[in-house]
C-alpha angles and dihedrals in degrees: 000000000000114000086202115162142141115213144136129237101272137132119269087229132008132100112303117280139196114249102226096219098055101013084225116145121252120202128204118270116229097204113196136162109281120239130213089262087053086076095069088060093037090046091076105056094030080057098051103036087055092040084059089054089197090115112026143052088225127129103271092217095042110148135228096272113047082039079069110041077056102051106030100071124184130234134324075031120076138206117190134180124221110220140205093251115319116328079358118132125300113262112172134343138211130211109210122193134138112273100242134351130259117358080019093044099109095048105094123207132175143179126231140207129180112188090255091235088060093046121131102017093108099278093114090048088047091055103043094049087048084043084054090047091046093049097041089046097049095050114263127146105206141000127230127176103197101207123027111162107245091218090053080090093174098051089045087054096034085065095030087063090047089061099267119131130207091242093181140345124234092221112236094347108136111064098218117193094226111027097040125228109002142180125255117218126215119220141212153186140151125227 
């Protein structure tokens, strides 16, 4: 599980704002359950954000179907889409699950993608609030996203500022393209 996102502080629903670092508009996301003809729309930017290999422990070369098979998880977990306003376009997406089975079984944990040219306009904020809503309604008693890339700095802020808290770092365990060997964080809150 990889928590990456990249998002500004802004309200999930309201009237659009102006961020105050970039003046850029931000409009308000519309967050639903996602449906099996969602994954045509979500399968670009996954693709791209894991061919990048700079967020997520995932194959760089994996290919449509077993993207799929990851993402798109079954009942009691939950997969939902964040759109441009309601039935607008897709603009990020989030994997929910339990973290582990049995004696783990009440601590949740998810994965998020937003579509890179729509990042920072509030779409990470907007599904990990829903993600927390999600979590807290079906039961569950904490959240923990297992491997969250320490150089991925606004994700990291994005859930700090949601309540969660690096509660340790695997060393030099992500292999970025970029930055070189880096650690992954683990991440935490309770409900």
């Amino acid at each position: 599980m990889t928590a990456g996102v990249t998002a500004c502080d802004q309200p999930r629903t309201g009237a659009p704002t102006t961020h105050s670092r970039d003046l850029r508009i931000i409009r308000p996301v519309h967050i639903r359950d996602a449906t099996a003809a969602d994954w045509p729309a979500i399968w670009p930017f996954f693709h791209r954000i894991v061919a990048a290999g700079e967020t997520y422990s995932y194959d760089r070369e994996m290919d449509e179907a077993t993207a799929r098979r990851t993402w798109m998880v079954e009942p009691p977990g939950r997969v939902s889409v964040a759109e441009d306003g309601p039935g607008g376009a897709i603009l990020g997406s989030a994997s929910m699950y339990r973290n582990r089975g049995g004696p783990g079984s009440h601590v949740a944990s998810a994965s998020f993608m937003v579509d890179p040219e729509r990042a920072g306009g509030g779409v990470g904020r907007a599904l990990g609030e829903d993600m927390i809503a999600w979590a807290r309604s079906a039961g569950f008693r904490a959240i923990q996203f297992n491997s969250v890339v320490e150089s991925n700095l606004p994700a990291v802020a994005l859930w700090r500022s949601l309540g969660f808290e690096v509660i340790g770092t695997v060393p030099a365990a992500f292999a970025h393209p970029r930055h070189g060997e880096v650690g992954l964080h683990v991440m935490h809150r309770f409900l």
